[in-house]
C-alpha positions in Angstrom: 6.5 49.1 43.4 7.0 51.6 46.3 9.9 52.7 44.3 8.3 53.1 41.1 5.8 55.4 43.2 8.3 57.5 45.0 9.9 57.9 41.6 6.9 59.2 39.7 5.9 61.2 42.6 9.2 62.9 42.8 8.9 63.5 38.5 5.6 64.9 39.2 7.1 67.4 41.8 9.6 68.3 39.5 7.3 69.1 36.9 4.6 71.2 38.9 6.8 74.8 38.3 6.5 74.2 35.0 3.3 72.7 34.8 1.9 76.1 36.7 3.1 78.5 33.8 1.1 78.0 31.7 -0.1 79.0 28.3 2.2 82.4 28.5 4.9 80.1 29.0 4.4 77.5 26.8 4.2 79.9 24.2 7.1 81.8 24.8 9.3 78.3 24.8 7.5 77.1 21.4 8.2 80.6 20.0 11.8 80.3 21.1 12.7 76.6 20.0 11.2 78.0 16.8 13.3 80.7 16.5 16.5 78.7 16.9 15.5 76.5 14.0 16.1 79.7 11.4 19.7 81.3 10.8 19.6 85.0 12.3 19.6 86.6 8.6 16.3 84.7 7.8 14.7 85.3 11.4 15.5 89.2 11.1 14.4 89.3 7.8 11.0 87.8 8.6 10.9 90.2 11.5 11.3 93.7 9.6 8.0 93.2 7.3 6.5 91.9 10.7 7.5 95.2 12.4 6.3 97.0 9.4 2.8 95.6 9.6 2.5 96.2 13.0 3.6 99.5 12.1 0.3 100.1 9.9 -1.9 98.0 12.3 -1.5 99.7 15.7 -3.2 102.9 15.3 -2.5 104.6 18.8 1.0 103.3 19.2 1.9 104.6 15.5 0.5 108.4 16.3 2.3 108.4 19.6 6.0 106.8 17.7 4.7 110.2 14.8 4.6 112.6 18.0 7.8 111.0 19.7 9.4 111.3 16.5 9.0 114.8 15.4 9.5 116.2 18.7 12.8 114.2 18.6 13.7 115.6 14.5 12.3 118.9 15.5 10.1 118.7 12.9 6.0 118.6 11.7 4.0 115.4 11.8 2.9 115.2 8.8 7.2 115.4 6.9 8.0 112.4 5.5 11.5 112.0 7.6 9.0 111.3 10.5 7.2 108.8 9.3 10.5 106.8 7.4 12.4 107.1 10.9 8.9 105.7 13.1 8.8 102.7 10.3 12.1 102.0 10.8 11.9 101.9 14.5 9.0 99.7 14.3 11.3 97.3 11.9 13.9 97.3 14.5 11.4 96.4 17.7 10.4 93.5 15.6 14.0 92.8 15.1 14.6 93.0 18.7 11.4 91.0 19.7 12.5 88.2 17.9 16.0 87.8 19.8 14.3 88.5 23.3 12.2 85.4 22.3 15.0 83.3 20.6 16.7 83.8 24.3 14.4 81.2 25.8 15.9 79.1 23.8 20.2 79.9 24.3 22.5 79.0 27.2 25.4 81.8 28.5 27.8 80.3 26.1 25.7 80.4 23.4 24.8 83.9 23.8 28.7 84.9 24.7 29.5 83.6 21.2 26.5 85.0 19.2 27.4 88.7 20.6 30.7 91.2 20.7 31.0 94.1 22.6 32.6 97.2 22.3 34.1 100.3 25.2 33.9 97.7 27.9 37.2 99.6 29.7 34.4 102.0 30.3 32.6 99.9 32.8 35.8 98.2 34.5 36.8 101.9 34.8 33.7 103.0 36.4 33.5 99.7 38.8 37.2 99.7 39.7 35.9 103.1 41.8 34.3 100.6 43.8 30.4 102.2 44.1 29.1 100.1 41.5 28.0 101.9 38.3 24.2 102.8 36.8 24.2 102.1 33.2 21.6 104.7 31.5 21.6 103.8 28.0 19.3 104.3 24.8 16.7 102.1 24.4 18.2 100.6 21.1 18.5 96.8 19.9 17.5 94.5 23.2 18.7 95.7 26.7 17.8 92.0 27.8 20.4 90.5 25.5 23.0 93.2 26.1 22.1 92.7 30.3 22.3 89.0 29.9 25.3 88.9 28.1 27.3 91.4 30.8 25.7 88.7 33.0 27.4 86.0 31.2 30.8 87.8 31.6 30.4 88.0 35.0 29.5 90.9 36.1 26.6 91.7 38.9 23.0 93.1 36.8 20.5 94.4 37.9 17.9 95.8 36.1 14.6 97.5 36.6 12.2 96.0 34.4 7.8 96.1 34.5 6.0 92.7 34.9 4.7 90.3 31.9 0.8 89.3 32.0 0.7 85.8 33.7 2.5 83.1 33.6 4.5 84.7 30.9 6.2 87.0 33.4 7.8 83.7 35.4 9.4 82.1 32.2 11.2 85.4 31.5 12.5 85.9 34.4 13.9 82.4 34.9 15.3 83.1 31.6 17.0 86.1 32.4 18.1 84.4 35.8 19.4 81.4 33.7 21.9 84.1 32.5 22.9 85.6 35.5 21.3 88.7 35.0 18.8 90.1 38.1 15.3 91.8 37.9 13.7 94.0 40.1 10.4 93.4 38.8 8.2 97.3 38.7 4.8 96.5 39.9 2.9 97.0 42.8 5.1 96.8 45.2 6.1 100.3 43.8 3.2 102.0 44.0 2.6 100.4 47.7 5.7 102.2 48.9 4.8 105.6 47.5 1.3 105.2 48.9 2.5 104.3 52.1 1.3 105.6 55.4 4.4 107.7 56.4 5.1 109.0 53.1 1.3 110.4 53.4 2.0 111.8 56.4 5.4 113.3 55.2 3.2 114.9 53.0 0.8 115.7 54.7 2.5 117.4 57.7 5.9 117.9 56.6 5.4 120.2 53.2 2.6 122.2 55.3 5.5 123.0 58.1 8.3 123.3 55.2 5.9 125.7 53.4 5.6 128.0 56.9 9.3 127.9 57.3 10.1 128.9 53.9 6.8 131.8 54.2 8.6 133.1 57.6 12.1 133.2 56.8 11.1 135.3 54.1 9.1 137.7 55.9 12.4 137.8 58.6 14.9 137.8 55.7 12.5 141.1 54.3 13.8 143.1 57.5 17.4 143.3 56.3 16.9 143.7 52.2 16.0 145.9 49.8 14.4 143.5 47.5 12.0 141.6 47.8 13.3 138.8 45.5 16.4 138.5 47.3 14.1 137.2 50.2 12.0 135.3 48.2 15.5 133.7 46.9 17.2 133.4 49.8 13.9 131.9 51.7 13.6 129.2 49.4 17.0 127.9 50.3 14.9 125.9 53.0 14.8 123.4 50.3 18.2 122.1 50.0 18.3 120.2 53.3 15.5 118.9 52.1 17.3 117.8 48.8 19.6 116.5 50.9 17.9 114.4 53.3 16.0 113.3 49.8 19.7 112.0 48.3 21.2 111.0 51.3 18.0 107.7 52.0 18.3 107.0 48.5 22.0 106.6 48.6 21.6 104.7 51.9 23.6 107.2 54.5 20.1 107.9 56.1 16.8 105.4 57.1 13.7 106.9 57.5 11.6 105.1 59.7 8.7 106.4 62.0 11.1 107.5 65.0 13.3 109.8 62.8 9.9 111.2 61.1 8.3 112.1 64.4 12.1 113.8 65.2 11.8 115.5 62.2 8.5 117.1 62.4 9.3 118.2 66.2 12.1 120.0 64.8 10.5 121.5 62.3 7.9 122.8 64.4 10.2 124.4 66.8 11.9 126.1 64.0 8.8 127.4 62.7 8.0 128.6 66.2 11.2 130.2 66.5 11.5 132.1 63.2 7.5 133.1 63.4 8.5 134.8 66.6 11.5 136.5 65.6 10.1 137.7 62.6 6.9 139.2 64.2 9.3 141.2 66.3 11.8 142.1 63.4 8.8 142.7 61.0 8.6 146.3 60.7 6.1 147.1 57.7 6.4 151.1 57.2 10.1 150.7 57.4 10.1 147.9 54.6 7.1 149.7 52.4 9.6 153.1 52.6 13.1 151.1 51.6 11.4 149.0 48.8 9.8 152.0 46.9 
């Protein structure tokens, strides 16, 4: 009997995770047991009318595919080429929505054998530099089964991806995890680190100082020119340590944190002192108003 209890207590544990996803979940799985039942021609045939509906149903997302669409042909709004090309796109969304579902229902090998790929010496080449490799690519067919499937081979993923309502989100991501492939979910935790309290400040005190170094090492620059765009020009070269800096935290070489941003700002305060002081020596305005006429 105490058996019998530990048992069903330990089945009940293992079925909480699933029993906490809920109706997002449930119909994801139900949507992609379904799929599986249909060969792919039948389930991408039933998918192009379906995107083609949706095509004439959603009134703001068809006028912004019209506007996308004939900025992309060059062409009016209102030219039939436009509107074939944005129903087709629709057609193929549907297309893709249906494998993204069907994937809840495939394991790796499944998916390795339902898929063929194509200029893959591209990507060993790219890797073999030993940096890794960002994959920009156009958003056509499913990135999820293309990801997953490069995931199945073997290779390391990761891909940026935003957040599904609910418990939806946790059944696709265990999904795409089932494959191998890794999700850095977009969300908050995003807009948390560009509202952050030092990035504020780094605005707030940095592009002021910035600005004044750039102003006064055009007005000392001024002195020994005879154009005033040439200072201007040459001023504004403030900005590419700044690029720098920008490149070298993203890459990793260099880690912000509050000691290096007070360092920072006490630097760039001296500077500003310094060049504000040589330039209100070197500043010599009848001299400058007399070369520049």
């Amino acid at each position: 009997m105490g058996e019998s209890a530990a048992s069903l207590e330990q089945s009940q544990r293992r079925l909480l995770p699933s029993a906490r996803f809920g109706l997002g979940s449930a119909a994801y799985g139900m949507g992609a047991r379904l799929l599986r039942a249909f060969p792919a021609g039948m389930r991408h045939a039933a998918a192009t009318p379906g995107g083609a509906a949706w095509y004439w149903l959603s009134h703001a997302q068809r006028r912004a595919a019209l506007d996308n669409y004939a900025a992309a042909l060059g062409r009016d709004r209102s030219d039939p080429l436009v509107a074939q090309v944005a129903r087709r796109a629709f057609q193929n969304y549907g297309r893709m929505l249906t494998d993204f579902v069907l994937m809840g229902s495939l394991g790796p090998e499944e998916l390795l054998m339902q898929m063929s790929i194509d200029g893959l010496e591209h990507v060993d080449a790219a890797l073999a530099r030993g940096r890794g490799a960002i994959m920009a690519v156009p958003h056509m067919g499913s990135w999820d089964m293309a990801g997953s499937y490069a995931a199945a081979l073997g290779y390391s993923i990761y891909a940026v991806a935003e957040r599904f309502p609910g418990s939806l989100n946790e059944a696709v991501v265990s999904t795409r995890q089932r494959f191998g492939l890794n999700v850095i979910s977009l969300g908050r935790s995003a807009v948390r680190a560009v509202t952050a309290p030092r990035w504020i400040l780094a605005i707030v005190i940095m592009v002021p100082l910035l600005t004044l170094l750039s102003v006064n090492l055009g007005i000392l620059i001024s002195t020994r020119v005879n154009d005033v765009r040439v200072a201007q020009q040459i001023g504004g070269l403030v900005v590419v340590p700044v690029v720098g800096l920008g490149i070298a935290q993203v890459t990793g070489q260099v880690v912000i944190n509050n000691e290096s941003f007070i360092n920072f700002s006490l630097l760039l305060i001296a500077a500003d002192a310094a060049v504000f002081w040589l330039a209100r020596l070197a500043f010599q305005r009848e001299n400058i108003l007399v070369r520049w006429r």
